[in-house]
BAMARZA-992834 format. One record per atom (N, C-alpha, C, O): atom name; y, z, x. Coordinates in steps of 0.05 Angstrom, whole numbers, plus 32768, in hexadecimal, padded with zeros to 4 digits. Example, Ala and Ser with C-alpha at 12.3 -4.5 7.8 and 13.67 -1.06 7.14 Angstrom:
atomo/y/z/x
N/7F8E/809C/8108
CA/7FA6/809C/80F6
C/7FBE/809C/8108
O/7FBE/80A9/811D
N/7FD3/808E/8101
CA/7FEB/808F/8111
C/8001/809D/8102
O/8017/80A1/810C
! end
This chain:
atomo/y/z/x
N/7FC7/7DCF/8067
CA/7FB8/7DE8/8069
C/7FCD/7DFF/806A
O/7FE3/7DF7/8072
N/7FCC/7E1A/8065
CA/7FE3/7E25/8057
C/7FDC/7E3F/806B
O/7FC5/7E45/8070
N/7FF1/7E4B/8075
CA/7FF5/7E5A/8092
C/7FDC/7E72/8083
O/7FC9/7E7C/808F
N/7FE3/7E74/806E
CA/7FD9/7E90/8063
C/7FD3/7E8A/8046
O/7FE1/7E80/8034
N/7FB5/7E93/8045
CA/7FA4/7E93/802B
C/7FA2/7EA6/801B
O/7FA4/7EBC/8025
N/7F9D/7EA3/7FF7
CA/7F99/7EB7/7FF0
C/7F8E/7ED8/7FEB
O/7F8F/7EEA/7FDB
N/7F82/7ECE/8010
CA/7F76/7EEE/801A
C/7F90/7EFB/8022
O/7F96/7F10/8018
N/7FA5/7EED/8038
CA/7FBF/7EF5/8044
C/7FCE/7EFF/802A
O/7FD1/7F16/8024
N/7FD6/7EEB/801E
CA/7FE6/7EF7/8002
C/7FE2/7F0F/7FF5
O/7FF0/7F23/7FF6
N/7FCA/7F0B/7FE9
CA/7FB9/7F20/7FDC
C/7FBE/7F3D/7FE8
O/7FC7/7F52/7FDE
N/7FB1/7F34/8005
CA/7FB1/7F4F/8010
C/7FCD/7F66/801A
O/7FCD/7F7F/801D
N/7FE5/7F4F/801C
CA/7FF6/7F56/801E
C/800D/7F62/800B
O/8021/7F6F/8010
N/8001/7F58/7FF4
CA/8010/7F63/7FDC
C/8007/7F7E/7FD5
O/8017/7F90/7FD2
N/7FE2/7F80/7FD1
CA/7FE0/7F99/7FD3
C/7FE8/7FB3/7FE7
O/7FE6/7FCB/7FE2
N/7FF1/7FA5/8000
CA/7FF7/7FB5/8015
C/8012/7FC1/8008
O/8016/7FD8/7FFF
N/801D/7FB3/800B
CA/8035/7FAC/7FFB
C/803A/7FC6/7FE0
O/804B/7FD8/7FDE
N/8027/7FBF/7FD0
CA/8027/7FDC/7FB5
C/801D/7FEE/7FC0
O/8020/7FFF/7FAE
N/8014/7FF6/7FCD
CA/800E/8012/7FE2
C/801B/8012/7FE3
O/8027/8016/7FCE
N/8031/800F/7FFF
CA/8045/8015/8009
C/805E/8022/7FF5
O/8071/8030/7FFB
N/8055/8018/7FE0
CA/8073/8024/7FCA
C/8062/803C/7FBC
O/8070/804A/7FAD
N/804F/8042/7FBD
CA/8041/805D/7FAF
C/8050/8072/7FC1
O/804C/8071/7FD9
N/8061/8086/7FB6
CA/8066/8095/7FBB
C/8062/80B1/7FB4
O/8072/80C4/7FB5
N/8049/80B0/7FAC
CA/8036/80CC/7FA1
C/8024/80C9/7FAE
O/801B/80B4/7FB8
N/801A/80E8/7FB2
CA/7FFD/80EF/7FC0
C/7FE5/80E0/7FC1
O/7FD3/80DF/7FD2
N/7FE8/80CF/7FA1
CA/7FCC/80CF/7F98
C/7FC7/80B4/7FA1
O/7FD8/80A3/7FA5
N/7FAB/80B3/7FA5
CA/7FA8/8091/7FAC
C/7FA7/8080/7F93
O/7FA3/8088/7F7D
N/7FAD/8061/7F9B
CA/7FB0/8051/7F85
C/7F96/8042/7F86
O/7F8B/803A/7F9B
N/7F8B/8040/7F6D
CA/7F74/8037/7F68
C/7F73/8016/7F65
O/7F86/8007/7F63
N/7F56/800F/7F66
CA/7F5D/7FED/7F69
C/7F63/7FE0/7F4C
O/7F68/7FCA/7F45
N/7F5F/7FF9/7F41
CA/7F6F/7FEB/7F26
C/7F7D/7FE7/7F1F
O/7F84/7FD2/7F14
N/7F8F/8003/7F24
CA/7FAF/8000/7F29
C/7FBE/7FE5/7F39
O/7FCC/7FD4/7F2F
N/7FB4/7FEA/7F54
CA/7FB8/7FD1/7F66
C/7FB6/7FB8/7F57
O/7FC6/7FA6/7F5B
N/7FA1/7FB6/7F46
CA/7F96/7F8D/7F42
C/7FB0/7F92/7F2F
O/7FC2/7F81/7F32
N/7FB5/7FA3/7F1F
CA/7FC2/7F9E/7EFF
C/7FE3/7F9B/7F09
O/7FF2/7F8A/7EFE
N/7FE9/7FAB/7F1B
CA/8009/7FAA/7F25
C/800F/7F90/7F36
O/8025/7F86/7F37
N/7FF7/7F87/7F46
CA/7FF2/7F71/7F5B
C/7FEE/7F5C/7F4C
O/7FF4/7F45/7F55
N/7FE7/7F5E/7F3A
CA/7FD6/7F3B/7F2E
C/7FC1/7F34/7F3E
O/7FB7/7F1E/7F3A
N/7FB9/7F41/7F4D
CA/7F96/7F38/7F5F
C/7F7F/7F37/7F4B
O/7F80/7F41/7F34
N/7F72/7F2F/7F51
CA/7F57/7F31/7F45
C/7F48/7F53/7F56
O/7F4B/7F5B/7F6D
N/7F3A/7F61/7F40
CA/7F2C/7F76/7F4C
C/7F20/7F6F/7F63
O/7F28/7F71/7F7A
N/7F0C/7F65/7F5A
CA/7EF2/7F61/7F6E
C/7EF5/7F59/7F8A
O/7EE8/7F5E/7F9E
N/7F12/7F43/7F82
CA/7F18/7F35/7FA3
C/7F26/7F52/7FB0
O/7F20/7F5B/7FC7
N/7F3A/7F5D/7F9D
CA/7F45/7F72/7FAC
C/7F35/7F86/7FB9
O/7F3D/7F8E/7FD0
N/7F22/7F8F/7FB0
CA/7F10/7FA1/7FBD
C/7EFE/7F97/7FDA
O/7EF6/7FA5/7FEC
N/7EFD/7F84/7FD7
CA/7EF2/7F72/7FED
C/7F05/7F76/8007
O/7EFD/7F7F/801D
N/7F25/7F6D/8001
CA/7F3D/7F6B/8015
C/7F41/7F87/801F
O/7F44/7F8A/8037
N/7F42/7FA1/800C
CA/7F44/7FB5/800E
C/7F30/7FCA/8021
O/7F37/7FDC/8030
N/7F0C/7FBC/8016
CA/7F00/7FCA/8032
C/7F04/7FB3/804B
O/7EFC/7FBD/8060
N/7F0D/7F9E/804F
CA/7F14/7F97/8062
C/7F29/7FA1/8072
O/7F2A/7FA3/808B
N/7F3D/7FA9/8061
CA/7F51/7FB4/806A
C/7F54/7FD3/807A
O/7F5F/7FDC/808D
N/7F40/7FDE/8063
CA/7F34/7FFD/8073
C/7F28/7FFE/8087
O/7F29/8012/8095
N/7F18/7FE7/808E
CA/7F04/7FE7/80A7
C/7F1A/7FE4/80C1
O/7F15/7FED/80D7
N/7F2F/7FD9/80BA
CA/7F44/7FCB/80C9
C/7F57/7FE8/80C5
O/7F6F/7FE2/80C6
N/7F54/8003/80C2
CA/7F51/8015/80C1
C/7F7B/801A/80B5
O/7F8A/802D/80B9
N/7F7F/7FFF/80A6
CA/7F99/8001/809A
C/7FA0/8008/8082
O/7FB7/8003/807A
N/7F8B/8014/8072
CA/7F89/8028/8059
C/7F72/803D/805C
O/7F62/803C/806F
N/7F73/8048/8050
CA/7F63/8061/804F
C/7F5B/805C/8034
O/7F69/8050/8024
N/7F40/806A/802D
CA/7F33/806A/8013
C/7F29/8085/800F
O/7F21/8092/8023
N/7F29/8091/7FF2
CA/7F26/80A7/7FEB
C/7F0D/809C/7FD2
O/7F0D/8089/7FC2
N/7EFA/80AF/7FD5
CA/7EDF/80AA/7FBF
C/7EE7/80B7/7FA5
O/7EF5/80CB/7FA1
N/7EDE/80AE/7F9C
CA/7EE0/80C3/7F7D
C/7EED/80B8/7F60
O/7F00/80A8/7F62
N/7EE4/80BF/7F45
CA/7EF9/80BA/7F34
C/7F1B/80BA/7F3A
O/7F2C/80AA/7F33
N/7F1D/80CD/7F46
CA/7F3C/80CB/7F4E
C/7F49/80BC/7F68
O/7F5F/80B9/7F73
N/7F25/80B1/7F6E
CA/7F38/80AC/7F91
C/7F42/808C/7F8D
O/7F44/8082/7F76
N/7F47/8081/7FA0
CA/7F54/8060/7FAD
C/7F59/805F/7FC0
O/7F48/8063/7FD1
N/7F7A/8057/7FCD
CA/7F82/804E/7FDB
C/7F9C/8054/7FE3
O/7FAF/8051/7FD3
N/7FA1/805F/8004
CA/7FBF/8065/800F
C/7FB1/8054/8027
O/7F9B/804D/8030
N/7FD4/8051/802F
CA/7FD8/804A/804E
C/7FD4/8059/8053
O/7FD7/8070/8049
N/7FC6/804C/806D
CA/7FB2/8067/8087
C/7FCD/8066/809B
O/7FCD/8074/80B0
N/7FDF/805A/8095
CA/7FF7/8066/80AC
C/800F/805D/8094
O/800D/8054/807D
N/8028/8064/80A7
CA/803B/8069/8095
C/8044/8048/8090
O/8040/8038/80A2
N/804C/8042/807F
CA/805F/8021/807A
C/806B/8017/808D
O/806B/8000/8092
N/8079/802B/809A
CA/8095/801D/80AE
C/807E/8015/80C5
O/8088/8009/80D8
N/805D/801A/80C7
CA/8055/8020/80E1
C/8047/8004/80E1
O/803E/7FFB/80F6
N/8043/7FF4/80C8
CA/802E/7FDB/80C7
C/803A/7FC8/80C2
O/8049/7FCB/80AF
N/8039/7FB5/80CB
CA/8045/7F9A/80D7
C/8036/7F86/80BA
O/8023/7F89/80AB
N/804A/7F74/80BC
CA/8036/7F5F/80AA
C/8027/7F4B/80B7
O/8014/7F40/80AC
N/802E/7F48/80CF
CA/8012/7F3E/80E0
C/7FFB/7F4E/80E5
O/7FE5/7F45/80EC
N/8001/7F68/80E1
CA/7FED/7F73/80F3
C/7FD7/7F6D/80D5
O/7FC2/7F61/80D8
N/7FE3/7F78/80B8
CA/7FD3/7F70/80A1
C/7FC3/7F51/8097
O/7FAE/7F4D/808A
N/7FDA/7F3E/80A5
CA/7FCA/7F1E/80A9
C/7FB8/7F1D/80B4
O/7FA4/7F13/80AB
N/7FBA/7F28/80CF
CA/7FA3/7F1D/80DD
C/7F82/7F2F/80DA
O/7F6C/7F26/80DF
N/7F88/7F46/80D1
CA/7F6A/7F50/80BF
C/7F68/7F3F/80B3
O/7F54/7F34/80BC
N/7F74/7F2F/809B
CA/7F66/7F2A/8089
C/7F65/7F07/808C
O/7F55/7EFB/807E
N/7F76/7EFA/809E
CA/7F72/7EE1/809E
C/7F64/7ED7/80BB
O/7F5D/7EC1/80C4
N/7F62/7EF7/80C7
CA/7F50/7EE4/80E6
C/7F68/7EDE/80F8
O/7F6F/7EEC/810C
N/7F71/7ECC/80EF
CA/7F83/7EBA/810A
C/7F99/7EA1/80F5
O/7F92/7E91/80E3
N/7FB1/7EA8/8101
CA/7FC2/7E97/80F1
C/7FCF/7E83/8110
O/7FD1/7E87/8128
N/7FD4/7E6D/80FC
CA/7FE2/7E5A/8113
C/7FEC/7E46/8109
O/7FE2/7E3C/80F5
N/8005/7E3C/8117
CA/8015/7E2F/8107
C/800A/7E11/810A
O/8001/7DFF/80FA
N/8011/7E14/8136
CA/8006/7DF9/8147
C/7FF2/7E0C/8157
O/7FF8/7E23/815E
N/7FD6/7E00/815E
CA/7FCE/7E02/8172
C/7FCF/7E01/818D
O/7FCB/7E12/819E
N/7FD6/7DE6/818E
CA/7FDE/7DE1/81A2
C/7FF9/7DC8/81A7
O/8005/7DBF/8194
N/7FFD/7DC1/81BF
CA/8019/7DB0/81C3
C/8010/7D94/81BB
O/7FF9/7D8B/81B7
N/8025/7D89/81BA
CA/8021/7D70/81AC
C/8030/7D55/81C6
O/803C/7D5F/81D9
N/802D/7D3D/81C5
CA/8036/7D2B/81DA
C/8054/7D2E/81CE
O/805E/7D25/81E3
N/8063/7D31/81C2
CA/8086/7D30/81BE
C/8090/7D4D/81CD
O/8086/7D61/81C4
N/809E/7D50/81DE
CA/80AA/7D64/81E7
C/80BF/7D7A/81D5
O/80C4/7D92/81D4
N/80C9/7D58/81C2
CA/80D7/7D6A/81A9
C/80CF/7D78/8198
O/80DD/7D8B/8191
N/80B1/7D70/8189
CA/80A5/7D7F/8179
C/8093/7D9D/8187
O/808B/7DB2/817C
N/8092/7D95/819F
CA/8080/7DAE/81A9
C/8099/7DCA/81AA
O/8091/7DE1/81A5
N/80BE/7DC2/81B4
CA/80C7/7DD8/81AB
C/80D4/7DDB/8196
O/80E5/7DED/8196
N/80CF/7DC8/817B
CA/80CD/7DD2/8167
C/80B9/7DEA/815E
O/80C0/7E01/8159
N/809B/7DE0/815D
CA/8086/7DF3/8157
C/8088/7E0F/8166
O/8080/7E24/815B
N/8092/7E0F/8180
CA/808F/7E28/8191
C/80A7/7E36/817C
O/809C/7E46/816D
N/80C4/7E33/8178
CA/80DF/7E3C/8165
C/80CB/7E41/8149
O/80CC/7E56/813E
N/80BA/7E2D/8140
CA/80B0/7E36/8125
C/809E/7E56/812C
O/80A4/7E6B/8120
N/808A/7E53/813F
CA/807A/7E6B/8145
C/808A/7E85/814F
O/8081/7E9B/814B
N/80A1/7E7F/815E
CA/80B8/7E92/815C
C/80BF/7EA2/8145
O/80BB/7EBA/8140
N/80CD/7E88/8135
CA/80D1/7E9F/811C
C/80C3/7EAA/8108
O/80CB/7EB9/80F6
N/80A9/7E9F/810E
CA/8094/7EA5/80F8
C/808F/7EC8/80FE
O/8090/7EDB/80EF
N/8086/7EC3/811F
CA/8088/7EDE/812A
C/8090/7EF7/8122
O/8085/7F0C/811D
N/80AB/7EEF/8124
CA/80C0/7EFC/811E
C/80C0/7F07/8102
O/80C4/7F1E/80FB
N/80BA/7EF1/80F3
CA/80B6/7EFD/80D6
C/80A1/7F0D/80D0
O/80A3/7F21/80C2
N/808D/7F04/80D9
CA/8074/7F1B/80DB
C/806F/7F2F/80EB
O/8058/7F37/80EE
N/8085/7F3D/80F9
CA/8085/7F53/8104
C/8099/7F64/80F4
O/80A3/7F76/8100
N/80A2/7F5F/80D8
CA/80AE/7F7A/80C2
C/8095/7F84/80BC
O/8080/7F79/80B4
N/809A/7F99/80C1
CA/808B/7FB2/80AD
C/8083/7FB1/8094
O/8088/7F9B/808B
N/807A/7FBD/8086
CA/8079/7FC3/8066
C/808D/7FCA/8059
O/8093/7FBB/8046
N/809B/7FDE/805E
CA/80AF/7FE6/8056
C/80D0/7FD0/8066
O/80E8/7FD6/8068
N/80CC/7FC8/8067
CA/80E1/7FAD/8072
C/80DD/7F99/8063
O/80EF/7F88/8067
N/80CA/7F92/8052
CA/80C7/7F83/803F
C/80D7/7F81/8026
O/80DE/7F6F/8018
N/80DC/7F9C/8025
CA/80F0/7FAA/8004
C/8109/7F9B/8011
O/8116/7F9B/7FFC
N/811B/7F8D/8023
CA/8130/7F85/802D
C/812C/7F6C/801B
O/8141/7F66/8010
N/8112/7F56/8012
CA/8114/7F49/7FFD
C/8114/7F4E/7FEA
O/8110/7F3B/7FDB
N/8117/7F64/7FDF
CA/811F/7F6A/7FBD
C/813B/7F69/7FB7
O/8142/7F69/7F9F
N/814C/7F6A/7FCB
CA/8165/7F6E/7FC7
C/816F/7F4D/7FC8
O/8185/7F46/7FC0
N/8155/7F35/7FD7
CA/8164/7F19/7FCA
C/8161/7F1C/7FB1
O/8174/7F1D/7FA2
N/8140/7F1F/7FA7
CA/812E/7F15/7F95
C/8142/7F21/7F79
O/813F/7F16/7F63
N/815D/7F3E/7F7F
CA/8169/7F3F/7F70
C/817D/7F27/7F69
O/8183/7F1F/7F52
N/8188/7F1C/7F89
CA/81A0/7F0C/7F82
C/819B/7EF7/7F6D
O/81A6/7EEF/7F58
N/8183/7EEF/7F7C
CA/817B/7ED9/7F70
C/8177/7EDC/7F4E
O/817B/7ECA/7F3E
N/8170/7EF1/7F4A
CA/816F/7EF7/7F25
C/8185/7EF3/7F1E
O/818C/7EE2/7F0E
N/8194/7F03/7F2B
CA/81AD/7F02/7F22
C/81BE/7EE7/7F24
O/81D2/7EEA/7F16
N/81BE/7ED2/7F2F
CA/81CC/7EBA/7F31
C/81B7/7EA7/7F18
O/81C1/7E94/7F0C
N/819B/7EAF/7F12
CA/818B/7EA4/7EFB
C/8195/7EAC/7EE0
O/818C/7EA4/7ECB
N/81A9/7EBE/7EE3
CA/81B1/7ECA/7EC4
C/81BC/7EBA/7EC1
O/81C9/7EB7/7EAD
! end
C-alpha cells in the first residue's frame, strides 16, 4: 500500500506549478493539467479540495484560475498531503521486535522531516534532477 496516492502526487505537483507562476494572473486548470500531465477533471476535483483547505485561492471568470492563497515558502508539503490524503502513516502502531519498532519510529522521523519543506524548497531537487541528466549524457 503506497504512503501516498495519486490524489498526494497529483495534488502536489500542481501545487508545485503554482508555486513557479510568477505573474499576477492565475493559472487555469488547463494550463495546470497540460504542464502537470494530470487529468482535468481529477485536477479540478484536488484543486476545490485544496481551496476549501483554503491553500489556493480561485478567481471566476474567462480569465480567472488559480494562485496560492499564501506565499510558497509558507506551505509545507505535509500540510498539502494531509488535505488531500486524510492521514498518512507509515506504522501504526509498535510491533513485538524492539528493533523494528526503532526502526519505524527513525523511518517516521525522516519522513517528517522530509515533509516539512516548503514549496519552494522543493526547487533544491532540480539541481539533482540536473546532475543526474547530466551523468545520463
Amino acid at each position: 500500500m503506497p504512503l501516498i496516492s495519486s490524489k498526494g502526487v497529483y495534488g502536489l505537483t500542481a501545487m508545485h506549478e503554482l508555486s513557479k507562476n510568477t505573474n499576477d494572473k492565475p493559472m487555469q486548470i488547463r494550463e495546470i493539467s497540460n504542464i502537470a500531465n494530470i487529468p482535468q477533471n481529477y485536477l479540478e476535483q484536488l484543486l476545490s479540495k485544496l481551496r476549501r483547505a483554503e491553500l489556493v485561492t480561485s478567481v471566476r471568470g474567462s480569465k480567472g484560475g488559480y494562485h496560492l492563497a499564501r506565499n510558497a515558502s509558507d506551505i509545507t508539503v505535509l500540510e498539502i498531503l494531509l488535505v488531500l490524503e486524510d492521514d498518512l502513516k507509515i506504522a501504526d502502531n509498535k510491533c513485538s521486535n524492539p528493533i523494528l519498532d526503532i526502526f519505524f519510529d527513525e523511518v517516521k522521523e525522516k519522513t517528517q522531516k522530509l515533509f516539512e519543506l516548503n514549496l519552494n524548497e522543493l526547487d533544491k531537487y532540480l539541481e539533482k534532477f540536473n546532475e543526474n541528466l547530466h551523468y545520463s549524457i
